[in-house]
N, C-alpha and C positions, 0 to 999 in steps of 0.2 A: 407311295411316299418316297420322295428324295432325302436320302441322309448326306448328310453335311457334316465334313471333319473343319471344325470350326465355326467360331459364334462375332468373334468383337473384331476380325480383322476385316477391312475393307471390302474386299470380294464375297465374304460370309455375311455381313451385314445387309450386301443388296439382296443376295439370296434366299435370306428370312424372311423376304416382303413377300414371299410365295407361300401361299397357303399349306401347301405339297411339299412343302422342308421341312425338316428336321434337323434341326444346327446342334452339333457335339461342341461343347468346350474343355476347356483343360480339366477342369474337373470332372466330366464327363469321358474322355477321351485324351488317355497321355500318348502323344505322340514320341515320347520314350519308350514304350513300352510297344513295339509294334502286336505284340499276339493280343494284346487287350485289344487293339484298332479291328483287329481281325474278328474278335469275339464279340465287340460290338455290332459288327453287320450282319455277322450271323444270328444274332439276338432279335436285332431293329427286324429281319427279314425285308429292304428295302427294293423298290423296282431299279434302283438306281442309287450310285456315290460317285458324289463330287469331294474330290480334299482340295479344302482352300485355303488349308492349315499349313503351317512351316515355319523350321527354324531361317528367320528372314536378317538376324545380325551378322552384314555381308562382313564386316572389319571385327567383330568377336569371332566368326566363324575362325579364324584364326588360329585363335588362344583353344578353341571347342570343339576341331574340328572330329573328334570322335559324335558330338552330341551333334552337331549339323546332322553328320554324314546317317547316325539311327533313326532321326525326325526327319530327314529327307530324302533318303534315301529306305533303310528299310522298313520304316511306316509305312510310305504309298505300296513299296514291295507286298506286305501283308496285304494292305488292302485289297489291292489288286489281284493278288489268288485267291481271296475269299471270297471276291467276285467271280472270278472266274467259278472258283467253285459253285457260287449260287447259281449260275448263268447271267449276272445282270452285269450292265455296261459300270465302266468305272471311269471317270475323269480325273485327270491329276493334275494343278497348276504346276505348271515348272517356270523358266525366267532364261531372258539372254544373257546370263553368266556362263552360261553353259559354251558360250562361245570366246574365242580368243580379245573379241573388244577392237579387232584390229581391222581395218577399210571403212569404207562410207559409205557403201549402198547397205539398204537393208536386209535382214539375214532372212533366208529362207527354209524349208523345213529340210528339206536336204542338205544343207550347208554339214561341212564336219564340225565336226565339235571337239573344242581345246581350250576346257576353264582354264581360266591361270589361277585360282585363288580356290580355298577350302570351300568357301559358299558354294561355287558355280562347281568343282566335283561334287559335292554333299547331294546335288540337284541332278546332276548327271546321274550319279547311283542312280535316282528315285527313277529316272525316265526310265533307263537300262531292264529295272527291277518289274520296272511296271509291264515294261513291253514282254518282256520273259514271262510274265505270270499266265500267258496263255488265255485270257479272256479279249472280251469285247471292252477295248478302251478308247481314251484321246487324252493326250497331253498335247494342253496348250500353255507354250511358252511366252509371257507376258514382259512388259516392262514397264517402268514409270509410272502405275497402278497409284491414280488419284481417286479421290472423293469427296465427300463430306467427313467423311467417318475417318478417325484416327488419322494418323499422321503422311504426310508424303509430299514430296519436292515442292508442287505448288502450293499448299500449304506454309511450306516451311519460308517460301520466295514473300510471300504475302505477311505475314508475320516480319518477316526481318526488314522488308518494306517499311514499314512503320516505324521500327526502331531504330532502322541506322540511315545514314544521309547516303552513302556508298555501297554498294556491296559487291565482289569480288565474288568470283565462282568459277569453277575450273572451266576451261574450255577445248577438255582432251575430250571430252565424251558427248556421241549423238545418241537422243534417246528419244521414246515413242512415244509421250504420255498417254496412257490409256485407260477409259475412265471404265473404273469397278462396276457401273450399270452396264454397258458394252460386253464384259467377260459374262456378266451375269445372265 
């Protein structure tokens, strides 16, 4: 069995179509509280964790950045040593905030990393945290994460389509749309 930290967001929802998941939600699984994340995998006993869970409010990250940085940083950290401790592989979503935003070609996994904003450190922790915990892992850093399910840019484009005759949208930022079945 695959345990899944997360149930209703995008990339946990393809996830669930898999017999061999097991999806944590909030109620199951507070990602405030990392030693509960920790106690949970020890509990499930799984062959594998995926966290697909995070604090994702990049403009509240802000006003929160104590709660980002515990949900994104030392959540996947527990996780990640509990796995190690078990022996089993651990995967942890991270995101291109992690990087400065700045040039045109696309970012590569060696690239240095320089969030500018509380989101993209809060995620940094999480990578740093995870990589340190000494097990068998992978952090894959995502963007533009579409779907059917819950909310996200094309979504939101399609929607505002309908209602407005114009629509206006920055044009500082190149992004990767990538669809949640793809991660999955």
């Amino acid at each position: 069995m695959i345990l899944v930290f997360g149930k209703t967001g995008q990339l946990a929802r393809e996830l669930a179509a898999d017999e061999n998941v097991t999806c944590l939600g909030r109620d199951q699984a507070d990602l405030s509280n990392p030693a509960a994340c920790a106690a949970a995998i020890r509990q499930a006993a799984p062959e594998a964790v995926i966290n697909a869970a995070a604090y994702t409010a990049v403009d509240k990250a802000e006003s929160e950045e104590a709660l980002a940085t515990v949900i994104n940083g030392a959540a996947p950290g527990a996780m990640a040593a509990a796995c190690a401790q078990a022996g089993i592989p651990f995967v942890t979503v991270s995101t291109d905030y992690v990087f400065d935003g700045s040039g045109e070609a696309p970012w590569q996994p060696g690239d240095a990393t320089a969030p500018v904003n509380a989101y993209g450190c809060s995620k940094l922790a999480g990578e740093e945290l995870v990589s340190a915990a000494g097990g068998t892992y992978a952090v894959l850093r995502t963007s533009w994460v579409v779907s059917a399910h819950g909310n996200n840019f094309v979504k939101t484009m399609l929607r505002l389509g309908k209602e407005r005759e114009r629509l206006t949208i920055v044009a500082d930022q190149i992004g990767a749309p990538t669809p949640a079945r793809d991660i999955a």
